[in-house]
C-alpha positions as CSV (number, residue, x, y, z in Angstrom):
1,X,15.3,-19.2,52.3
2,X,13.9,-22.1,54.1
3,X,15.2,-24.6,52.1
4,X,18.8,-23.0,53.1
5,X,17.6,-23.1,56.7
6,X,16.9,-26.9,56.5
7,X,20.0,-27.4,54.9
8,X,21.6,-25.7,57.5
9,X,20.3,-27.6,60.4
10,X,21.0,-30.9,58.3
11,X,24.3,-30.1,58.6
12,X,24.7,-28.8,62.1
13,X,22.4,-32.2,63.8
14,X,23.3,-31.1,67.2
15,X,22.0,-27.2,67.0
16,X,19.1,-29.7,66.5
17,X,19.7,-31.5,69.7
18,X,20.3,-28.1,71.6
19,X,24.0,-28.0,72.0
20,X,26.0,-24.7,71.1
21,X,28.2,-24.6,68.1
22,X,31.5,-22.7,67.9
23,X,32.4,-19.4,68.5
24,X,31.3,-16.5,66.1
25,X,33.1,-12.5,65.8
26,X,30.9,-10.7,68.8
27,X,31.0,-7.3,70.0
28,X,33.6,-7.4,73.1
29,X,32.1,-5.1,75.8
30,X,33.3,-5.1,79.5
31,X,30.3,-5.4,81.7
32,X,30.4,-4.7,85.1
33,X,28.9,-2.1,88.0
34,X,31.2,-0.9,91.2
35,X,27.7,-1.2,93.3
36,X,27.8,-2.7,96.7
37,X,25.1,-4.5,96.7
38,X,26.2,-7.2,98.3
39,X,26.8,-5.0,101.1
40,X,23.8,-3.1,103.0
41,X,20.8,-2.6,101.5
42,X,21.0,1.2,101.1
43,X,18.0,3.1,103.3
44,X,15.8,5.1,101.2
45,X,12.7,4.0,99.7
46,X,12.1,4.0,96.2
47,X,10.2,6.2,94.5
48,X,10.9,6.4,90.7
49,X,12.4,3.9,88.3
50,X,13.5,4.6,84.9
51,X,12.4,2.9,81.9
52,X,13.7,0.3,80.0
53,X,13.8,1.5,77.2
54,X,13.6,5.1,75.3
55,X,10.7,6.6,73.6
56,X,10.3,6.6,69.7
57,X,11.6,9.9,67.9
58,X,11.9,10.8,64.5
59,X,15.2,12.6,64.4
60,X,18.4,11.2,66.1
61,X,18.7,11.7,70.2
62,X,20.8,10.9,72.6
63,X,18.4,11.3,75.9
64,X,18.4,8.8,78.1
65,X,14.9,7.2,78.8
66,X,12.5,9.1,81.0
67,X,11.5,8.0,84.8
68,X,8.9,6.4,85.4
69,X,6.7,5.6,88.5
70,X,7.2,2.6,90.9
71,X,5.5,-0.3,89.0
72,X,2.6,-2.1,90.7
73,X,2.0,-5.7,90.2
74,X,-0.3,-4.7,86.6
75,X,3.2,-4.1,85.3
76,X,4.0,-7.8,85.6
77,X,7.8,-7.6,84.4
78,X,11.2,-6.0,86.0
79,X,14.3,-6.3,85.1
80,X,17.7,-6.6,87.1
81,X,19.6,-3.3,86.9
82,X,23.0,-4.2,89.3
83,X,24.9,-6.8,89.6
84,X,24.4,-9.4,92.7
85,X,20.8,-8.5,93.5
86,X,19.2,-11.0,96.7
87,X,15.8,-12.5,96.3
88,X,15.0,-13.1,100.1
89,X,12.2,-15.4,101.2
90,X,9.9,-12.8,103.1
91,X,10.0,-8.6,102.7
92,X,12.6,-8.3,105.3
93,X,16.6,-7.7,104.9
94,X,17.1,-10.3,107.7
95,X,14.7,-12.7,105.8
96,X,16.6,-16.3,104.2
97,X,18.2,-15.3,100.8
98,X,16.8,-17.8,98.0
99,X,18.6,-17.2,95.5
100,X,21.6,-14.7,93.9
101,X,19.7,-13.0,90.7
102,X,21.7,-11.5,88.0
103,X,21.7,-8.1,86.1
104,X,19.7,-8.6,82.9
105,X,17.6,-10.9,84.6
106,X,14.0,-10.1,83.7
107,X,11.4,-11.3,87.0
108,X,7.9,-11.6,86.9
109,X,5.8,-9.2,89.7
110,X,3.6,-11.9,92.1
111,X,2.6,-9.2,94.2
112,X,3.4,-5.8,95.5
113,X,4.4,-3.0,96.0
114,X,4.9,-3.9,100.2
115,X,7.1,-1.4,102.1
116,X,9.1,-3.0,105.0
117,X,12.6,-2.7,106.5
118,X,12.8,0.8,104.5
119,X,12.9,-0.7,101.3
120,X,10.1,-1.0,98.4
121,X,9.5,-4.7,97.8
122,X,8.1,-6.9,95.3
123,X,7.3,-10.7,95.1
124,X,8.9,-11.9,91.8
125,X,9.2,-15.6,89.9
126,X,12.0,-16.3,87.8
127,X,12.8,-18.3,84.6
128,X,13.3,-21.1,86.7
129,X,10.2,-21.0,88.8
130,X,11.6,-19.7,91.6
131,X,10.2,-16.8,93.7
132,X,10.9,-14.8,96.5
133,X,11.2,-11.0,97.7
134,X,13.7,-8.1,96.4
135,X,13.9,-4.5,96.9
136,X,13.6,-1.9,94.2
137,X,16.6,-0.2,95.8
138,X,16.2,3.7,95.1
139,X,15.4,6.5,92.7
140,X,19.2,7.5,92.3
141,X,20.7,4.4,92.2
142,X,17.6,1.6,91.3
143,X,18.0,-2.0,91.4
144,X,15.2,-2.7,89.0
145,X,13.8,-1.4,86.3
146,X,10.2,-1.7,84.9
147,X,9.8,-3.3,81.6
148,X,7.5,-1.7,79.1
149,X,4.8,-3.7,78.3
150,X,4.4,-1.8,74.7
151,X,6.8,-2.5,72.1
152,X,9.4,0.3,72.1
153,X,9.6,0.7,68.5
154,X,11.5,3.3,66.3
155,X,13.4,4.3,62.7
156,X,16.1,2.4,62.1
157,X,19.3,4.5,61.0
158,X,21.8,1.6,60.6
159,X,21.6,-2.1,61.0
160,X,25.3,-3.7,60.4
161,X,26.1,-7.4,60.3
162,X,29.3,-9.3,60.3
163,X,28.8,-13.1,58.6
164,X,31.3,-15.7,58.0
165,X,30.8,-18.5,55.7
166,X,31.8,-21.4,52.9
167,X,29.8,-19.6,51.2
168,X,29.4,-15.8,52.2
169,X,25.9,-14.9,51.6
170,X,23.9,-18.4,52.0
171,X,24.4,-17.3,55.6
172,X,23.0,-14.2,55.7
173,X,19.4,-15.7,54.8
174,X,18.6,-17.3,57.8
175,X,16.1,-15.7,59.4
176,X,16.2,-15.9,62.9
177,X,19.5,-14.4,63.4
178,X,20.2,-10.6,64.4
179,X,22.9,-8.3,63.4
180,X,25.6,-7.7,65.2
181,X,24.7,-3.6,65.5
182,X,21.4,-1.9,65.3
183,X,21.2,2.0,65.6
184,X,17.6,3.8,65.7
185,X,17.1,7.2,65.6
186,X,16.2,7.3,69.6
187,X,19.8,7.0,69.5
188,X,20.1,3.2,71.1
189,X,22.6,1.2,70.1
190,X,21.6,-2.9,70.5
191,X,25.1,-4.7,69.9
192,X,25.6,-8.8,69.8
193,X,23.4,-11.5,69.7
194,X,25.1,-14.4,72.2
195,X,24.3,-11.5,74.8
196,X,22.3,-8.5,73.2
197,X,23.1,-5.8,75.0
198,X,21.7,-2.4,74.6
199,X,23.7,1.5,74.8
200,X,22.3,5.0,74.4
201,X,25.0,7.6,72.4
202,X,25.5,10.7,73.8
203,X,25.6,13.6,71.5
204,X,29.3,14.0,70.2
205,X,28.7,9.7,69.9
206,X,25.8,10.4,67.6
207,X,27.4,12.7,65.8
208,X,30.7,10.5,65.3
209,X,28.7,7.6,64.0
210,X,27.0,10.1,61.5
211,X,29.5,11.6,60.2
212,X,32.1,8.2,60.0
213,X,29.1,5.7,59.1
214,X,25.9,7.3,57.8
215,X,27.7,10.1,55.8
216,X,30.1,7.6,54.4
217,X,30.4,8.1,50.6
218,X,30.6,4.2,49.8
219,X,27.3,4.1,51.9
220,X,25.0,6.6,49.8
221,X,23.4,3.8,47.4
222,X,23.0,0.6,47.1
223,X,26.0,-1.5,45.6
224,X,27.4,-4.9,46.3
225,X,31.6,-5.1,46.1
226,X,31.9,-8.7,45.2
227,X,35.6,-10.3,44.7
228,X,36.7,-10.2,41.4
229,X,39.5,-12.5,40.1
230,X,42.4,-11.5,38.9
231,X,43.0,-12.9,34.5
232,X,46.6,-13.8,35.3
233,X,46.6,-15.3,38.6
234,X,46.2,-19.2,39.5
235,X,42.6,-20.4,39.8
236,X,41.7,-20.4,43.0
237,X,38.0,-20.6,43.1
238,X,36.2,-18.3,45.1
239,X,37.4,-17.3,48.7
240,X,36.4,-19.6,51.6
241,X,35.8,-18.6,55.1
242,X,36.1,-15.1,54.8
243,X,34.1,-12.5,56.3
244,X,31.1,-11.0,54.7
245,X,29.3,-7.3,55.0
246,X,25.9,-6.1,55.2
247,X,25.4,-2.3,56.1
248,X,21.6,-1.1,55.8
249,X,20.8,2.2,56.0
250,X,17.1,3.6,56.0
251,X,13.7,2.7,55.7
252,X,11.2,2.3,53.1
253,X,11.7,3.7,49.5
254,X,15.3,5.6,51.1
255,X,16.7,2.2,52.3
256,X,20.3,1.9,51.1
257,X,21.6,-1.7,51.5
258,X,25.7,-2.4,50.8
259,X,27.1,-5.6,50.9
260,X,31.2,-6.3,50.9
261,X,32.9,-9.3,50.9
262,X,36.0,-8.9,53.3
263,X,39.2,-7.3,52.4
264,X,41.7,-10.4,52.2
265,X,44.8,-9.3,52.9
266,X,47.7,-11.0,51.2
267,X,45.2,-12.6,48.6
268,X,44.1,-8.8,47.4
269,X,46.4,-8.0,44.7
270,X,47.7,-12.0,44.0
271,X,44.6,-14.0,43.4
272,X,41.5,-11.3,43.6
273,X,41.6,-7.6,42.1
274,X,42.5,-4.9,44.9
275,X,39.4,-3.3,45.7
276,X,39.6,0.1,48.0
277,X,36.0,-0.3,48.8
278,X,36.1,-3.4,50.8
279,X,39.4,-2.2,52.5
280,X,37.2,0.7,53.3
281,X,34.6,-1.4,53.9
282,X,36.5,-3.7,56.0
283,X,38.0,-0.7,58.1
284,X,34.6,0.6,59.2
285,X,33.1,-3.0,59.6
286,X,36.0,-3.2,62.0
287,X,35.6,-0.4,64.0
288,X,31.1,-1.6,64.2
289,X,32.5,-4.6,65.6
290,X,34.1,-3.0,68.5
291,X,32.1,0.2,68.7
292,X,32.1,0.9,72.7
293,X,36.0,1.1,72.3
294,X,35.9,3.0,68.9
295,X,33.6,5.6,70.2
296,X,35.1,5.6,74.1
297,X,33.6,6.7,76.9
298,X,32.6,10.3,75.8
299,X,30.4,8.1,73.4
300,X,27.9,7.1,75.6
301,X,25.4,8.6,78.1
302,X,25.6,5.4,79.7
303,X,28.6,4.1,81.7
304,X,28.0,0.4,80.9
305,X,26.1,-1.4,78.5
306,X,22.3,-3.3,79.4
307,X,21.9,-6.6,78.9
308,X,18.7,-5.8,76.1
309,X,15.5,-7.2,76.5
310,X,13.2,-6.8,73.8
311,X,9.6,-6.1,73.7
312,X,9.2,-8.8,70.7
313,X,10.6,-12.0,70.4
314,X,10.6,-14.2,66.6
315,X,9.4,-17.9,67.5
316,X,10.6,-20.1,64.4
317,X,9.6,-24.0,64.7
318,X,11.3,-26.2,62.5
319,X,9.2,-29.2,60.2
320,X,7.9,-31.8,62.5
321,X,10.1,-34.8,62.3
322,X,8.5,-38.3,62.6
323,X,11.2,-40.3,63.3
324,X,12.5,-40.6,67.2
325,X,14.8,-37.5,68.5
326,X,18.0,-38.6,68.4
327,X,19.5,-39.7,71.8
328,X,20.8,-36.0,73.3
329,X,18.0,-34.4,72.0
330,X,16.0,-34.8,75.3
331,X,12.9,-33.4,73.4
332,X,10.2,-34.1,76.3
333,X,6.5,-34.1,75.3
334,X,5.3,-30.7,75.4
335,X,1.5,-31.9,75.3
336,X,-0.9,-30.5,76.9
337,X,0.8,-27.2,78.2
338,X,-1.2,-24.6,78.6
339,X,0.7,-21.8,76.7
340,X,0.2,-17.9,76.3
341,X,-1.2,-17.6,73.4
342,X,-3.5,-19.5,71.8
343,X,-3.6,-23.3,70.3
344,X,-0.7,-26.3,70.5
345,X,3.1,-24.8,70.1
346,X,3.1,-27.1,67.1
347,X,0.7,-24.6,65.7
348,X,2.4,-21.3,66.5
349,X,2.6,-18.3,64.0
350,X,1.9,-18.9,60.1
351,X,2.7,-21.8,58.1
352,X,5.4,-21.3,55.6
353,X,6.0,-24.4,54.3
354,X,7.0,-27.5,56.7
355,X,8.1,-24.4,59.0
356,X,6.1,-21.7,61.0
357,X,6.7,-18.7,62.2
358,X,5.2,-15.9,64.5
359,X,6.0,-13.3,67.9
360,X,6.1,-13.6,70.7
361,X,5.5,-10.2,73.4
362,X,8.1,-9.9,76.5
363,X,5.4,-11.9,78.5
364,X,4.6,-14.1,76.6
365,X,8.4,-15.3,76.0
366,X,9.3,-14.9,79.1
367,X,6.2,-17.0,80.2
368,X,7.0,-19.8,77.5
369,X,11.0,-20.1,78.4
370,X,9.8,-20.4,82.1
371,X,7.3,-23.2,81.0
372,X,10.4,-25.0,78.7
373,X,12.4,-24.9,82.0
374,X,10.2,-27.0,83.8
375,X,9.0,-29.1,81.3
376,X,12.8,-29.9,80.7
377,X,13.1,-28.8,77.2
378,X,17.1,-28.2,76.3
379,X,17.7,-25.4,75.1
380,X,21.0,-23.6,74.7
381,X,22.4,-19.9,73.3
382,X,23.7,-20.0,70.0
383,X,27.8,-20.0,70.0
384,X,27.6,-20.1,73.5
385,X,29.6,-22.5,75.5
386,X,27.5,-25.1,77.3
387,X,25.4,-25.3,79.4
388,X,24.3,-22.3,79.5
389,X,20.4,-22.1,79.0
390,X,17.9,-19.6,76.4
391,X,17.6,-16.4,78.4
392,X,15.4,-13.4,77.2
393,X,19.1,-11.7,75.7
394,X,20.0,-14.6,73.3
395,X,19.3,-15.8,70.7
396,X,18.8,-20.0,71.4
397,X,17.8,-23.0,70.2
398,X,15.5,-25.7,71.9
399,X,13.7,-29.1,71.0
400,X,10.3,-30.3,71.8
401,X,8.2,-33.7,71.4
402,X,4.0,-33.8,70.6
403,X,2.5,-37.2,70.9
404,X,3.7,-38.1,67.7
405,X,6.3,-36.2,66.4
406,X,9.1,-34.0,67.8
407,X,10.5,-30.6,66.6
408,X,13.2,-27.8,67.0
409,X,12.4,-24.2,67.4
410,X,14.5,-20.6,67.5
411,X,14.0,-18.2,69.9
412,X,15.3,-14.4,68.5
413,X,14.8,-11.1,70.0
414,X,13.8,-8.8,67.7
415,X,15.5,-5.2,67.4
416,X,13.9,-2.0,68.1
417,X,12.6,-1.7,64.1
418,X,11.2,-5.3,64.0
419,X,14.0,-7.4,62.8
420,X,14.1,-10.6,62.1
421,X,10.9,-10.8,60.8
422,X,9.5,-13.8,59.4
423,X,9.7,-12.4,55.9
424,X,13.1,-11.5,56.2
């Protein structure tokens, strides 16, 4: 696995330097909240946010996550629930606004709560070290939500992922990146990985996904639908750039895992052996790919999608390399920094190989992009277009330098069961 990693990066140098590389198939989802915040601060207080994220169940639901209290400043991290949200310099509506912050942003609590101007306030720093005052907005329509600290784990009922490769399964090993759809049984959907975004079903949702997807026939064991060539047609080789399948189903001893390579059209039935499974296959892979619209608005308990933040975050650090960064890299010297966690970056997670590995909480990534921010350390998203930077929602890639030696790293969130892992 690591060796395919290394040849991976050797020939993609500048996902080494930081840069994005092209475009990859992505969920499309239309984002997007008719709130007026850009108009007057609405005037009641806030008394109740809702969580970030659902609680574990064993069985299937489709209930929205529970209230919770206002946070106090122990709760350390909030996230950005509308669009447009001001960051003013003082607790006041008439104070200077700083700074414009996003929804999906996730803030750091300075202080707080402060009640002024009929508004609940906090004192927040971003990823960019900046920091100033917002209001929490109310409990019927809030502006932030608190962010668990806990990991908000729970049974994984379907992980699907969509690759495309030279070579169709060589890219499916690497380990830092996501699928394109997870679905646990709290009922949460986490979709993408340029922009993870995360979507609760609602019951007739649920129920169309189980009995379209998990129900499936072809899904009920484990199989792999390879392409097969055809005795009397030209030789071709195998089939380059096509798309490539992985549905996994279950945990532990009940895990089901089938892999497809894509139906291929015209080439089916000329080069390759028709195979209704992958067209089957294919069909439903389809459908994952774009499963907001597939499943419509009745679907959801959610109107819109969340930009998801996770409460565990995969930090993979490439083999040190000993010979000068190459020119874009940037790479600054990272010595010195006092990190969360314990030890020199360089000596992060376990050693596997040249390579280590290990996770990262929410606060501790959060803490350790802010750090790479101001230190200078390029990062970008993965198939992103530039320059946009490693936020908490992407999956990214950054560069570093130690006194003698400089390195690249990968920053993943993890879904709600735990993957990537570092065995994976």
């Amino acid at each position: 696995m690591l060796e395919r990693m290394r040849d991976y990066m050797s020939r993609h140098p500048r996902l080494v330097a930081g840069s994005a590389i092209g475009a990859v198939v992505l969920v499309g989802v239309a984002v997007g909240l008719a709130i007026g915040v850009f108009g007057e601060e609405p005037t009641a207080d806030a008394s109740q946010v809702p969580s970030a994220s659902a609680s574990p169940s064993a069985s299937p639901s489709s209930t929205p996550p529970a209230p919770s209290a206002t946070p106090s400043a122990d709760d350390l991290l909030l996230q950005v629930s509308v669009d447009g949200l001001r960051m003013r310099a003082t607790a006041n509506t008439s104070a200077d606004i700083v700074r414009i912050v996003d929804r999906g942003e996730v803030v750091r609590v300075l202080s707080g709560p402060v009640d002024a101007a009929g508004y609940t306030w906090y004192e927040v720093l971003d990823l960019d070290s900046e920091s100033g005052w917002v209001a929490m907005g109310d409990a019927a329509d809030p502006w932030l939500e608190a962010v668990p600290p806990e990991p908000a784990t729970s049974p994984l009922l379907l992980r699907f992922r969509r690759d495309g490769a030279v070579t169709p399964r060589s890219f499916s090993e690497i380990p830092v990146f996501p699928p394109d759809l997870t679905l646990t049984a709290d009922g949460r959907v986490v979709l993408g990985w340029t922009n993870s975004l995360v979507r609760q079903l609602s019951p007739s949702g649920l129920a169309q996904i189980r009995r379209d997807v998990l129900d499936l026939p072809l899904l009920q064991r484990t199989a792999d639908y390879d392409v097969e060539h055809l005795p009397s047609a030209p030789d071709v080789g195998p089939p380059h750039e096509v798309g490539f399948n992985t549905f996994t189903l279950g945990e532990g001893t009940a895990r089901v895992v089938v892999t497809a390579v894509a139906w291929l059209g015209e080439e089916d039935g000329v080069y390759w052996v028709p195979s209704a499974e992958r067209r089957v296959l294919e069909e439903l892979a389809i459908h994952l790919l774009d499963v907001e619209g597939w499943l419509g608005t009745a679907g959801w308990s959610e109107p819109v999608a969340r930009p998801y933040v996770s409460s565990s975050y995969l930090f993979w650090l490439g083999p040190p390399n000993d010979a000068p960064p190459p020119a874009d890299a940037g790479a600054p010297s990272v010595t010195g920094v006092a990190w969360p966690f314990d030890g020199p970056i360089e000596q992060f997670g376990e050693s596997l190989g040249q390579e280590r590995c290990g996770y990262l909480d929410l606060g501790q990534a959060f803490e350790t992009l802010r750090l790479m921010r101001e230190l200078g350390v390029p990062t970008s998203v993965f198939a992103a277009p530039p320059p946009r930077q490693l936020s908490l929602d992407g999956v990214g890639v950054g560069s570093f330098a130690t006194d003698a030696r400089w390195y690249y790293f990968w920053l993943t969130p993890r879904s709600p069961d735990g993957y990537p892992s570092c065995a994976d």
